[in-house]
N, C-alpha and C positions, 0 to 999 in steps of 0.2 A: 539725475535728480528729479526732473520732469516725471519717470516713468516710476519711482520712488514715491513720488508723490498722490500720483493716479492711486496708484494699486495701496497707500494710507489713505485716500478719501473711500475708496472700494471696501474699505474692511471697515472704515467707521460708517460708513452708513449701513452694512450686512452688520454689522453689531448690533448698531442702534434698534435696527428692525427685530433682530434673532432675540436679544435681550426685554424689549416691550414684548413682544408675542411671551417667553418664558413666562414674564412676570405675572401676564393675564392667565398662561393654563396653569400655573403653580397655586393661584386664587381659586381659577373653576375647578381645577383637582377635587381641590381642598374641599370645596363646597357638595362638591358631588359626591364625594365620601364623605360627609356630612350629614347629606340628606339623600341617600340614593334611592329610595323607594318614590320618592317625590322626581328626580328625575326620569326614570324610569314607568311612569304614570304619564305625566308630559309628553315622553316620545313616544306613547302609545295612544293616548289622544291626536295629538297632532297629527299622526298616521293618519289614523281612522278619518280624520276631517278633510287631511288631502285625498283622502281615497272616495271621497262620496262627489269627486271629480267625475269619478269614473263612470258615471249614470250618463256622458255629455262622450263617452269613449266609441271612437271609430275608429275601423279599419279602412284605408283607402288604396286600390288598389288599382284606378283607373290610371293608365300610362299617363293618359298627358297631364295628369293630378301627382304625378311622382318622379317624372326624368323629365322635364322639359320646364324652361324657364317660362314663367307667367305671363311675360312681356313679349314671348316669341310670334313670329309668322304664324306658327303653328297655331299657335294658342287665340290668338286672336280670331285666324279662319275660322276655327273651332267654334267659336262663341258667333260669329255670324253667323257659320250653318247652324246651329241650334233653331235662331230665331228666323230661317229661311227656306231652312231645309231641314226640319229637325227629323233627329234620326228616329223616327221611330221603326224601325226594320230589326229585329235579329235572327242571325242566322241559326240555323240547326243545318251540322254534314254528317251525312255518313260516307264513310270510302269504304267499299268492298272489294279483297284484296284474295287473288286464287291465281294456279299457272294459268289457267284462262276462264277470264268473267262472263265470257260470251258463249253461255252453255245454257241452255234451258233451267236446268234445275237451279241452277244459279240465280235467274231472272225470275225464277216464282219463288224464291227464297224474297228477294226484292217485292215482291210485290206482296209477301205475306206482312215482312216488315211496315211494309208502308200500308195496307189493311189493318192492321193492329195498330198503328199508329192514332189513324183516323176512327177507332175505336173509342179510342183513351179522353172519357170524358171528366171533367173537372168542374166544381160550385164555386158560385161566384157568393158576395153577400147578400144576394137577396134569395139564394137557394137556385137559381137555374143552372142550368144541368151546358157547360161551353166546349164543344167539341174543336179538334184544327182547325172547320172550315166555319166557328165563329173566329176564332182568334189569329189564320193567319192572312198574310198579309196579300192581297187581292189588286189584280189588276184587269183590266178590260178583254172579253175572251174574242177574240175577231175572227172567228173560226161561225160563231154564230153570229156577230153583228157586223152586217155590209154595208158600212157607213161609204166607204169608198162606191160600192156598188148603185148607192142610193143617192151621192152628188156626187160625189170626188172625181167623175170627168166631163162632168156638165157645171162643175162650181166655176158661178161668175161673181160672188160676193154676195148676193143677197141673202143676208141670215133668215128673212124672216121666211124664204124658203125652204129653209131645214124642215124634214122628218122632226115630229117628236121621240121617236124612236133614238136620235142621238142624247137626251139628257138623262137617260136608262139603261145604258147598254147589260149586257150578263158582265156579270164578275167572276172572277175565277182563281183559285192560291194560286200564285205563283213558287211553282218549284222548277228546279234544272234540274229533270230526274229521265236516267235511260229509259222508264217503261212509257212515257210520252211517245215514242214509236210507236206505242200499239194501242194510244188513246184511255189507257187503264184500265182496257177492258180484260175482265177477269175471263170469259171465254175462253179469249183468243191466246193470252197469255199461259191459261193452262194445259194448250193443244200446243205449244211451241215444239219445236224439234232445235236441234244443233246448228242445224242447217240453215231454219227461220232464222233466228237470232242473226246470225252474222250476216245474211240477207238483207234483211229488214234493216239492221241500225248502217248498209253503206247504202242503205237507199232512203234513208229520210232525212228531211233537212228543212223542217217546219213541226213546230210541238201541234200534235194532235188534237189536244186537250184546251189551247192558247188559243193556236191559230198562230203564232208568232214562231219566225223564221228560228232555229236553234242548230248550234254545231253541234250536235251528238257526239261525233269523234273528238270533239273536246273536250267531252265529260272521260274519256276510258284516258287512261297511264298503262305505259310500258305494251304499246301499242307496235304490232306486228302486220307489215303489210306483205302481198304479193307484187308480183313485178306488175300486176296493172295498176298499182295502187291503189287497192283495197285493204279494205281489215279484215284479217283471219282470225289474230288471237288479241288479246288484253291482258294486263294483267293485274289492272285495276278499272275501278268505276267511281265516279264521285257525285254522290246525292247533295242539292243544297235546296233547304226550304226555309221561304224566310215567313217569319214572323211577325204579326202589328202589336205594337204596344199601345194598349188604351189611354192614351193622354187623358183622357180626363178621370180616370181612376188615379192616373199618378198624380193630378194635379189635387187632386181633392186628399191625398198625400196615403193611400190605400198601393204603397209601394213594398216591392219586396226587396231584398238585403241591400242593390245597388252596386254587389260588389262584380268583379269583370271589367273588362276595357267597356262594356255598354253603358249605357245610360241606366236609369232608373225602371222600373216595369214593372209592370200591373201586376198583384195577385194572382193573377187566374191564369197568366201566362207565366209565369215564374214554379206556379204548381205543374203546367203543364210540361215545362221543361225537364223537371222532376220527372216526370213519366214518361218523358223522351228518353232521358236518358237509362233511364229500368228496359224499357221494352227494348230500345236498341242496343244492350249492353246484356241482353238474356240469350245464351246462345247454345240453350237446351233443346231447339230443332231445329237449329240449324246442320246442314247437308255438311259432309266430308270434306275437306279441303278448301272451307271456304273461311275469310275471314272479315269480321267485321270491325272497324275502329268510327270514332265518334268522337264529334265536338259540340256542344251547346252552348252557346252564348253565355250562362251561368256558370260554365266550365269553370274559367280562369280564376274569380273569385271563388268558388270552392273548393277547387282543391289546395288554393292557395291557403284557405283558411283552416282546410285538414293538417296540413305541410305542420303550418303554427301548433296546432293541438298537437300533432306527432312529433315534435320538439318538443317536447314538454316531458316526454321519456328524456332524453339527453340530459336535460334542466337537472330533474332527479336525481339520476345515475352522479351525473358530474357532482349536485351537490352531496352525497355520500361519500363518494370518493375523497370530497375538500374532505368533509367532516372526519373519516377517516385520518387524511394527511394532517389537519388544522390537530386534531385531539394526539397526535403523536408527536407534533412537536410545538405543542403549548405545555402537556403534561410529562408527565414521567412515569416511568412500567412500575407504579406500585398504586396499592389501594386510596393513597390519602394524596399525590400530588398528583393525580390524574385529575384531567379536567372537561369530560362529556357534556356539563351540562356547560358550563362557559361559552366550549367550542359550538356547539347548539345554537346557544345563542349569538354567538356571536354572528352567526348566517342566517337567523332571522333579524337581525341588525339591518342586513343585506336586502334581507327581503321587505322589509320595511320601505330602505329607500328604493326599493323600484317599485313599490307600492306610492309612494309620493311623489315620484318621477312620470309615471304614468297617470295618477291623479289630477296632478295640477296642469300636468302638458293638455289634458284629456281636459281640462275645465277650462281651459285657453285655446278649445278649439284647434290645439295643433295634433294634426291626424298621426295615426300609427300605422306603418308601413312594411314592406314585407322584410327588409333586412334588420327591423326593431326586434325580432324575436332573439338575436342572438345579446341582446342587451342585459337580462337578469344576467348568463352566464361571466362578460364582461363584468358586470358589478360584483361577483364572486369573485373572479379573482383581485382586481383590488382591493375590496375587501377583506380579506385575508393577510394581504400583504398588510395593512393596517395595524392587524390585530397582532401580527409579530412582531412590531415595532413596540406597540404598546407594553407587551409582553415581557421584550427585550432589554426594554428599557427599566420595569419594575426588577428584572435579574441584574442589571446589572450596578444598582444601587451599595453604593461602599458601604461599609462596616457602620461608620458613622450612622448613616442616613437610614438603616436598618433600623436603628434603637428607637427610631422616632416613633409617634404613634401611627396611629391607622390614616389617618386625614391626609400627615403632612406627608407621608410618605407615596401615597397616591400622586401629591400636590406634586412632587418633586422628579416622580415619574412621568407625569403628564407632564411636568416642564419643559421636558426634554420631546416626549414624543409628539408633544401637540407641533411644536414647531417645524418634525419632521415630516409628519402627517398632513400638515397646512403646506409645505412646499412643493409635497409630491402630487397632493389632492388641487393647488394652483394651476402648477403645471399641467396635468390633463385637462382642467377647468379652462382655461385659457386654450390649447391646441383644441379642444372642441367648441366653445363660444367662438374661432376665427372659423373653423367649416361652417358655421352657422351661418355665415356671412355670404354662402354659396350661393348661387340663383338655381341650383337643384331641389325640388322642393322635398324630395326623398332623403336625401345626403344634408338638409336642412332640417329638419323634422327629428332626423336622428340624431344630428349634433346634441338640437334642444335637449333632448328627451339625455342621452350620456349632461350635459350640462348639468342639468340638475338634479339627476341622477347621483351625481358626482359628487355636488354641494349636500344634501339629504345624505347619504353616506358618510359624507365627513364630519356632519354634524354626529349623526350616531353614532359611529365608531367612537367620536371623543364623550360622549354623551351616554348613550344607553350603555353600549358595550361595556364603559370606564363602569358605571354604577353596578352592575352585574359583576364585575370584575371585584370589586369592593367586596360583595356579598362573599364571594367564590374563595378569597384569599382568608377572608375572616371566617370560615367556614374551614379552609386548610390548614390555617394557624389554631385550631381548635382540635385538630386531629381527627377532621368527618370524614364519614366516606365520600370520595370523591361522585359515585353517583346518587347514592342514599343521604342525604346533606343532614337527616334528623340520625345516623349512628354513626358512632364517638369509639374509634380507637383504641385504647386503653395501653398506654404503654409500648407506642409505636416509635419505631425507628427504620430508617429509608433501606433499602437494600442497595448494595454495592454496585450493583451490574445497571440500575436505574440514572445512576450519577453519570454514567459514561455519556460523551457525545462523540459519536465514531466521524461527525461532517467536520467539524471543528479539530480533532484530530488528525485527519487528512490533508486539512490545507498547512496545520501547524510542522508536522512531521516529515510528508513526502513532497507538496506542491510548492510551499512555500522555497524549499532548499532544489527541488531541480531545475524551477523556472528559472532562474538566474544565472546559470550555467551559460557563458558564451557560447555553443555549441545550437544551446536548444532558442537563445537569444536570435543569433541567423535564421536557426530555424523559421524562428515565429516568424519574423520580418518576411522570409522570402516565400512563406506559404500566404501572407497576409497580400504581398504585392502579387504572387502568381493568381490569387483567389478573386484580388479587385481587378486587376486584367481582363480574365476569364469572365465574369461577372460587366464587365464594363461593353464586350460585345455582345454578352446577352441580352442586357440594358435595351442595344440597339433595334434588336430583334421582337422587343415589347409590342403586339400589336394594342392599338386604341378598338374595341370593340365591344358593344353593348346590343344584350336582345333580353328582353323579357320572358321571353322561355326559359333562360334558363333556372327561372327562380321555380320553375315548375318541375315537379319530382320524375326521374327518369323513369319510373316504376307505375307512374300514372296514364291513364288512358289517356288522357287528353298530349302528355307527350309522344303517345305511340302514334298518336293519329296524327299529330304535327310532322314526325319525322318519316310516313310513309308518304304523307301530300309531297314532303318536300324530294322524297325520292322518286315518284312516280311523277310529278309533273315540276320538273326543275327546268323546264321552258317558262313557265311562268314567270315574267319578270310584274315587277307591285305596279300595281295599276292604281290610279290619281285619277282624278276630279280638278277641272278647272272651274270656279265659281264666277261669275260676273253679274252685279248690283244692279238695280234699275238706274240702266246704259237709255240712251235716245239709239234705239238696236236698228232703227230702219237705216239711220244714219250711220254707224258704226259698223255696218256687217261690212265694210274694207277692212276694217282693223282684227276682226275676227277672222277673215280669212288670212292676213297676216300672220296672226299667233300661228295660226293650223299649219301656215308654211311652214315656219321656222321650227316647229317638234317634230314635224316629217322628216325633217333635214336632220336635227340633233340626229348623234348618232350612238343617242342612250335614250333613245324614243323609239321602242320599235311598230305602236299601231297611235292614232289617232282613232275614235268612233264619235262624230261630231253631229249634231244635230244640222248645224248648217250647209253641208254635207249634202244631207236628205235633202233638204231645203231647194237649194239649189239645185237638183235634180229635178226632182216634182215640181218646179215652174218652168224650167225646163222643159219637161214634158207636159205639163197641161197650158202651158204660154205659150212656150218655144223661141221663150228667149232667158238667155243667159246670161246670170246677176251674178257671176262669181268674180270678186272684188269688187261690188258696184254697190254704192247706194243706193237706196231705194225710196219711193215716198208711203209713210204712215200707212195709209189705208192699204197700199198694196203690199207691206208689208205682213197687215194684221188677216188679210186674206190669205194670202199665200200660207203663211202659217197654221192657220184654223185647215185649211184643207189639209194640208200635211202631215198636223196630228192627229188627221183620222183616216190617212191611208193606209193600206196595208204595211207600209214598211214605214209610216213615220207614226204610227199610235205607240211602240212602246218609248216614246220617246216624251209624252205627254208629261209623265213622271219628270222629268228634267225643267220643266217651267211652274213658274211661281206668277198666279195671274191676279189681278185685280180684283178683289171681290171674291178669289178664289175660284172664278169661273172663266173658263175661256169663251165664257157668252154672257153680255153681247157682243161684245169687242174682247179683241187677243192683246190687250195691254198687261205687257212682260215686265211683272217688278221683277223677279230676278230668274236667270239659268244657269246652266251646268254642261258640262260634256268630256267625255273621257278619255284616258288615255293610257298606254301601257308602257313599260320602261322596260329594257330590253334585260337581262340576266346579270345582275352588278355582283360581282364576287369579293370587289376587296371597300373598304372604308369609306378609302377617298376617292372612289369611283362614285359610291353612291352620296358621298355632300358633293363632289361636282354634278352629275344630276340636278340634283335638287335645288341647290343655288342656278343652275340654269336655268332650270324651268322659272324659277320666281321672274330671273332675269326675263327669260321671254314676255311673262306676264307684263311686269312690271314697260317694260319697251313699247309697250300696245297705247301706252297711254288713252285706258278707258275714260270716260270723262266719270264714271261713276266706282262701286268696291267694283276687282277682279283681284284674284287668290288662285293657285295652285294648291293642291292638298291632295296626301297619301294616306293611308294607316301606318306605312313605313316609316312617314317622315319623321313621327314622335321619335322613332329608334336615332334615327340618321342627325336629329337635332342635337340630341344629346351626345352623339360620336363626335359634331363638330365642335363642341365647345368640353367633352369632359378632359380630354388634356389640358388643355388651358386651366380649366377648375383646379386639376389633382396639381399644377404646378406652382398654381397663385397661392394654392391654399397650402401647402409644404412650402414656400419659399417662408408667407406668414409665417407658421408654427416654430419653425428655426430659427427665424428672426425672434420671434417672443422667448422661445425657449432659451437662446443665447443670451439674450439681457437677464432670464431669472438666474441664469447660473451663473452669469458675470457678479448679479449682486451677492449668492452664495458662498462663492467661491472668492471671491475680492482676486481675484489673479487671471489678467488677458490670457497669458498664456496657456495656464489649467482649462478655463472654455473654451478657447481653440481646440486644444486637444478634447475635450468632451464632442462638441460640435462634429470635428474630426470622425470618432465613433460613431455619431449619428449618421452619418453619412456614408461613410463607410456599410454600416447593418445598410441603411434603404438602398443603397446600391448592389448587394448582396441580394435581398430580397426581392426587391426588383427583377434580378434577373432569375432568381428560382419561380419567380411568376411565369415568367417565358416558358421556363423548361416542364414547368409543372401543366400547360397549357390555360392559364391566364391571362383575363387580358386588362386593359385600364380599361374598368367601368366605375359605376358608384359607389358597388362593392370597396372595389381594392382604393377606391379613394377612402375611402372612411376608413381602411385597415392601415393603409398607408397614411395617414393622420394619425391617425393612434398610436404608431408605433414610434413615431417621434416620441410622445410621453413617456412611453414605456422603457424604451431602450437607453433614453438618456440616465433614467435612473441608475442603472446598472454600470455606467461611467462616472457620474458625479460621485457616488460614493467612492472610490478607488481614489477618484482627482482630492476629493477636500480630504480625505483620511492621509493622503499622502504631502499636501499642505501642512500636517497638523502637526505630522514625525521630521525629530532631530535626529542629522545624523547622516552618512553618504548616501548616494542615491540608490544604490542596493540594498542597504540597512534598512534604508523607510520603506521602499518597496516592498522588504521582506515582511515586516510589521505590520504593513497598511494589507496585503495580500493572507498573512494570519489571520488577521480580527475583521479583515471587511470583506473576506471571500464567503465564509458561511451565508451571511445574510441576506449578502449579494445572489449566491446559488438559491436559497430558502425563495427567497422572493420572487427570481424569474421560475421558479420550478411551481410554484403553487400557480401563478397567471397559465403555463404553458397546460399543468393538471387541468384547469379549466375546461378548455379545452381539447384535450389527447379524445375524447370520445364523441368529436367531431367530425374526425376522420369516416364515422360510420354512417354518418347521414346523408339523405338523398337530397337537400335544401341545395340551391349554387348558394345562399348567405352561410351557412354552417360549413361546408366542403371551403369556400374562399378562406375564411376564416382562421381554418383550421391549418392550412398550409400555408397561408402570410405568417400568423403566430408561431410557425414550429419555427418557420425560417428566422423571427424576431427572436425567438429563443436560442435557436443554434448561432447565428450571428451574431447578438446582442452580447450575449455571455462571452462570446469566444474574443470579441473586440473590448469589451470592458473587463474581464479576467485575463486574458490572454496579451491582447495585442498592446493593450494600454500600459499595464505593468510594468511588460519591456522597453516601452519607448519611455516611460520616465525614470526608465532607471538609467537610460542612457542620454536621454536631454530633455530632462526634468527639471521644471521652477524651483528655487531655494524657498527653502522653507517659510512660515509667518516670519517675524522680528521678534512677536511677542510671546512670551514661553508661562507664562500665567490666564488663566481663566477668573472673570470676576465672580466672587462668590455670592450666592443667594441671599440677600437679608443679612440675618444672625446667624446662616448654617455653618457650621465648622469642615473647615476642609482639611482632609488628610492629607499620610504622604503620600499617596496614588490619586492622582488628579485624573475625574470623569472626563472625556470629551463624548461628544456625540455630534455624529457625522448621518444626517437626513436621518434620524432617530436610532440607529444603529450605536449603542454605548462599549467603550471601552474603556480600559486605563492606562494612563502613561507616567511612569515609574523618573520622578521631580527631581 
């Protein structure tokens, strides 16, 4: 009685609701074929006002602006170096790549590259003419200034002793480049022999050019020694020069695009990158056998935003393709019930609301990101599936309902579809408002953006589409040509072979009568349980793993150059920055030399290179006494230090202190420093968040009395590895949670949502493990496909579960019925979403390639558990049908003897 009573409250209140929603689209129907040119006028304004958002539209492409939570370690260090250490550096590399780089012709290959470089001049706004060595980034040359030579072993603290010679020193670019061996001198370099070359780079170990001690054999890859251990051969080389960005051109807001993991940068460096990359990308004389690959700090954000524009073929194609599919099965193969221009429109329907989706998200300051491009093609196929319902529903209007006029007949077709159209367009509204709720700001940004996406489509679909539709039918009722709308038929009548529906004959004829076969019933079952088995250890096998290259096109230079660094120098483990705040440092260098224990020890820390290090050395040697762990007092701290930053081995280290005044004179008072360290080779996930969370932990242990931070470039990646499972689980558990109460209220029957639920799970554990096998991993991608496909996939079982609610009769009978009239639709609908996408497969994007094989898998799945698996299990323990065998009728409308039901806007009829 109890469970009698639930599932009567379950059906009066999904009445209540299904019944008010009816009555409201039966009114806007009406109205809208009333006045459809006035509609139609409205959605085109409205558009256009959400789209002058778009003036406020960015692209944001910075890692920590897209996969890392706002509130993170990360994010926070971040915003203190800005204001302590701001980055103004970017890099420009080349790797030059041959069986051996240690060949003369090779090295004046190099050095023409880098002559023509320093050619490449650029204007500024006032017209000067900015060559490399205005623009890059400059450090003290000690080769010519013997600051050490002139106090550094006679310093006893008195400043006012100093040379003026130290407030001047020469300046000089700092690059890590092989031809520093031989000081860039163009002479010597072009007298080289075979011989020199390998000579010369195992015998120097100081840059020429600097003065500053440099490992040469750390710049070559795929490095060949002899048994004395030396270097013979190489089989790479890696150039890095870095770059200054003019703070005050970017402050004065004379910025260029912004896009890249960097910062902001000036005009003139941003043009000069531009010609970094032509010169070093020209390789019309370059020598035989040699190869050159290249990175520019403006790399990432353009080719990223090429990627975008080269998606936009796809866009295209796909929507042809719809248009194609959409006009074959709205219309019919004859002249007057074809419908080109409808189906047309109804995909700029489509293109409207990602026009408003992107408007208003874009006038609200929410940024557009690299996996938002596959977003118009997602609103195609939704859209579509829409416009079938609508469709579906005006065909499938009784005899009665025909006679009516134009208005009400509309009124009576949206009756049915708006309600369908409102539950299916909730449902995904709903699964993406709860991803929104993510601390990803990328996988948040998207949701937005699908959210109202979603809302704006629903509107138009009911809205523009319905008015166009109006025009289109009253136009077909006229006998026009279906694509010439102003010529008139004369005494037409449909052709025979046009009436046929070969989809709908298929499920009536052949599928419907063998599914039910106890034979093929086993069947299903025992491929359904071998397939979730099967599936369930592949589940296991899911790696959690996220990189930002891969949103980078395999065909791009910037990914060549990525994947040869990472094969020639995969000793390289990511090297970090510890940062620490204005510390009372005379006092605290115990605690500093604590941290440096404890990462020497780690044993996912393979180098330390510490300022304190030096430090302690150099009083060492110029005192002769030894302060390693010891505090110190003020004065002798800030002496020792001034000396140290201008010995030979502690000047490049200058760079690493933030001084007072900005000057380490007169006094060495240290608001803030730095010192580095390198992580040893982390190959799997949770190798590298334990890392990371160590290092914090060391940090954190030190108990600075002032900020201290650990920070990588890596860590953005490894941030988001540790928390995106967690995300992809909260945010699926949400969505089935939500999604189960909409079809509890749909469906009024626990048990019918169980089994829907049941299907969803089933598909995401299927797909899941075709992620594995397909080489996928959990990132933000597959979280946002794997949220989606909740929406998607449920529909494909709810329709089956309530159609089979609706039929009287054994559980085979209603299966047989519900499997007739609800499999076409059913198929119609995942096949246009899957059409979407099939010419995704061809793209070089990781968001288009993810995409494309979560969605095949949501379609072969989806379909196979909602057609297939679902059928047979309710014909074997299946809910008893409603109680009640009557529909309330509309108003004053007369009801025949074939009683309409509709099932998530899919219409049929059932014989009273």
């Amino acid at each position: 009685m109890g469970k009698s009573n639930n599932e009567n409250c379950l059906k009066k209140a999904s009445n209540a609701i299904s019944n008010g929603l009816q009555t409201v689209f039966f009114r806007y129907g009406r109205s809208i074929a009333t006045y459809p040119w006035i509609y139609i006028v409205v959605c085109v304004v409205a558009t256009a006002a959400c789209c002058v958002g778009l003036m406020n539209f960015y692209s944001e492409t910075r890692a920590e602006k897209l996969w890392i939570p706002q509130d993170s370690d990360y994010v926070k260090t971040l915003k203190w170096q800005s204001e302590n250490f701001p980055n103004n550096q970017r890099a420009e590399l080349i790797l030059y790549e041959a069986d051996n780089v240690l060949k003369a012709e090779y090295i004046q290959e190099m050095y023409r590259i880098r002559k023509e470089l320093r050619e490449v001049v650029v204007t500024d706004k006032y017209g000067r003419s900015l060559s490399q060595e205005d623009l890059c980034y400059k450090v003290p040359v000690l080769a010519t200034y013997e600051f050490q030579e002139a106090v550094g072993q006679d310093f006893e603290g008195d400043m006012d002793s100093l040379p003026e010679v130290q407030a001047a020193p020469e300046m000089g670019c700092y690059e890590l480049n092989l031809l520093d061996v031989w000081q860039d001198n163009e002479t010597i370099i072009l007298d080289l022999t075979d011989e020199d070359v390998v000579r010369d780079v195992n015998a120097a170990n100081t840059s020429a050019t600097l003065g500053f001690p440099m490992d040469f054999i750390g710049l070559l890859g795929g490095v060949q020694m002899n048994d004395k251990g030396l270097v013979v051969e190489a089989r790479s080389a890696l150039t890095t020069i870095l770059m200054e960005v003019n703070r005050t051109e970017v402050d004065m807001g004379d910025v260029g695009t912004g896009e890249g993991l960097s910062e902001d940068v000036d005009l003139e460096l941003y043009e000069w990158e531009a010609q970094f990359i032509r010169v070093v990308g020209n390789d019309t004389e370059r020598p035989e056998g040699l190869n050159v690959y290249l990175q520019s700090a403006r790399s990432y954000g353009e080719i990223s935003g090429d990627t975008i524009v080269g998606d936009v073929f796809y866009l295209a194609v796909g929507m042809l393709l719809l248009f194609v599919y959409v006009q074959v099965m709205l219309g019919k193969f004859n002249l007057v019930e074809t419908r080109p221009v409808l189906s047309l429109l109804g995909l700029v329907s489509v293109g409207m609301a990602v026009g408003v989706s992107f408007g208003l998200c874009s006038a609200f300051n929410v940024p557009y990101g690299p996996v938002h491009s596959v977003l118009p093609l997602l609103m195609l196929g939704l859209g579509v599936d829409d416009m079938f319902v609508i469709v579906q529903c005006w065909n499938n209007l009784n005899v009665a309902e025909r006679r009516k006029e134009m208005k009400e007949r509309v009124g009576l077709a949206l009756r049915h579809a708006g309600v369908a159209i409102t539950i299916t367009s909730l449902t995904d509204f709903v699964a993406f408002a709860i991803g929104a709720s993510t601390v990803l700001p990328a996988l948040q940004s998207f949701c937005i953006y699908c959210a109202v996406g979603i809302i704006a489509l629903y509107v138009f679909q009911a809205t523009f589409f319905v008015a166009w539709f109006t025009l289109d039918q009253t136009r077909m009722e006229k006998h026009r040509n279906g694509l010439l709308w102003c010529y008139t038929h004369k005494h037409w009548t449909p052709n025979a072979c046009s009436q046929k529906d070969l989809c709908q004959m298929f499920f009536s004829e052949i599928y419907s009568k063998y599914l039910l076969m106890k034979p093929v019933k086993v069947l299903v079952l025992a491929v359904t349980a071998a397939v979730l088995g099967t599936c369930i250890w592949g589940v296991t096998n899911l790696r959690q793993e996220f990189n930002p290259v891969w949103f980078i096109p395999e065909s791009s230079y910037l990914y060549q150059f990525i994947s040869k660094v990472q094969y020639y120098y995969p000793e390289s483990g990511e090297k970090g920055l510890v940062y620490l705040g204005n510390l009372d440092y005379a006092a605290e260098l115990p605690s500093i030399s604590l941290l440096e224990d404890k990462m020497r020890k780690s044993q996912y820390i393979s180098s330390v290179d510490s300022w304190y290090d030096g430090l302690v050395s150099y009083t060492l040697d110029t005192t002769g006494e030894n302060i390693t762990g010891m505090a110190v007092n003020a004065s002798f701290f800030e002496e020792m230090l001034t000396g140290f930053l201008f010995s030979g081995e502690g000047g490049r280290f200058q760079q690493y202190f933030k001084f007072e005044n900005d000057s380490i004179f007169p006094e060495a008072i240290v608001l803030a420093s730095k010192f580095g360290y390198q992580h040893i080779i982390l190959n799997t996930s949770s190798q590298r968040i334990t890392a990371m969370d160590q290092m914090k932990s060391f940090v954190d242990s030190a108990n600075f009395s002032g900020f201290a931070a650990s920070i990588a470039a890596e860590y953005s990646n490894w941030e988001t590895d540790k928390i995106i499972a967690e995300e992809l689980i909260r945010n699926l558990a949400l969505a089935m949670a939500a999604v189960f109460v909409m079809t509890l209220l749909l469906l009024a029957s626990f048990i019918s949502s169980i089994y829907v639920l049941l299907c969803v799970v089933l598909t995401l554990v299927d797909v899941m493990a075709l992620m594995t096998w397909w080489g996928l991993t959990i990132d933000t991608v597959s979280c946002i496909n794997l949220v989606l496909c909740i929406g998607l996939c449920v529909d494909y079982s709810v329709h089956i579960a309530l159609h089979f609610l609706q039929i009287k009769g054994s559980r085979d009978e209603r299966v047989r019925v519900t499997v007739k009239e609800m499999g076409p639709p059913v198929l119609n609908g995942a096949f246009s979403t899957f059409l979407t996408f099939i010419l995704l497969a061809g793209s070089e994007s990781h968001v288009f390639e993810s995409f494309f094989k979560i969605f095949f898998g949501v379609f072969m799945f989806g379909v196979f558990h909602g057609l297939v698996f679902l059928p047979v299990l309710l014909s074997l323990i299946g809910p008893a049908p409603y109680n009640t065998s009557s529909v309330a009728a509309m108003g004053s409308e007369n009801i025949s003897s074939e009683k309409e039901l509709v099932i998530n806007g899919h219409s049929y009829t059932q014989h009273m």
